[in-house]
C-alpha positions in Angstrom: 149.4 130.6 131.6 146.3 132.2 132.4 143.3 130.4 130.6 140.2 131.3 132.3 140.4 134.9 132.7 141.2 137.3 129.3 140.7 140.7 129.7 140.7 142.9 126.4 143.9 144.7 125.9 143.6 148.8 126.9 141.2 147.6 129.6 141.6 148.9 133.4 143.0 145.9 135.7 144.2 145.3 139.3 147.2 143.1 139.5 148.2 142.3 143.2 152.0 140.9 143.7 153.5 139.8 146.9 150.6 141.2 149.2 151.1 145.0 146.4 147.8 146.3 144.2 148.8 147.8 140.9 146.0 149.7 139.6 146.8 149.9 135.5 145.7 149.6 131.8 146.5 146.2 130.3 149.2 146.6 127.8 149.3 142.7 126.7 150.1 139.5 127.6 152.2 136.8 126.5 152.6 133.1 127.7 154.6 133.7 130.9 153.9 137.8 131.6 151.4 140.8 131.9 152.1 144.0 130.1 150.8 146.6 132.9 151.1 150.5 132.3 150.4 152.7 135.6 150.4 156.2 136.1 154.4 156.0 136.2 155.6 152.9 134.5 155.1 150.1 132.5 155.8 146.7 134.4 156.4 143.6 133.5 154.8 140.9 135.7 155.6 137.0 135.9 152.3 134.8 136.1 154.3 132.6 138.9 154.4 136.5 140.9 150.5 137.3 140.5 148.4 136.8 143.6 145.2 137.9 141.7 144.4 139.8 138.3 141.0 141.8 138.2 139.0 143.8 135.8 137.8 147.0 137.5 135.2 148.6 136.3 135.5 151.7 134.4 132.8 153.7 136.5 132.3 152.8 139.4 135.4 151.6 140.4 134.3 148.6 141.6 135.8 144.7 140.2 134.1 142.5 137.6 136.2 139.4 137.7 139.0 138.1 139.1 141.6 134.8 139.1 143.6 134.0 142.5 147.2 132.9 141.6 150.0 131.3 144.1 152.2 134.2 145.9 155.7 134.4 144.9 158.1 137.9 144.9 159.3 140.4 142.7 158.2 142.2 139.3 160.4 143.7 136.7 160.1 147.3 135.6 159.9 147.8 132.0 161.2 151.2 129.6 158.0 153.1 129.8 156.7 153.3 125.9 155.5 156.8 126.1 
């Protein structure tokens, strides 16, 4: 679980999986997962999977904060809710 790092839900975050950026808006997070919705999909990402989660910055672009997490495979689409 992630403790030290809670971004606010809606918020603009990069989560990076198996050496992959996703570039999304938070959609939630539960005990085990991150809710991420990209331009194309919502996905479903294992903590155990995340390399790092970041906050970007909604003007410039540029990251706030980050958390580094052990490198494992894979990610699970989700139905997009749209």
């Amino acid at each position: 679980m992630i403790t030290s790092f809670k971004p606010k839900i809606g918020s603009q975050v990069e989560v990076r999986v198996n050496g992959v950026s996703y570039q999304g808006e938070l959609r939630g997070m539960s005990e085990t997962e991150v809710y991420l919705k990209t331009k194309l999909k919502t996905w479903v990402i294992p903590y155990q999977n995340i390399q790092s989660f970041r906050a970007v910055s909604s003007g410039a672009g540029s990251l706030r904060s980050s958390l580094s997490m052990p490198a494992t495979p894979d990610i699970t689409e989700s139905e997009d809710e749209t």
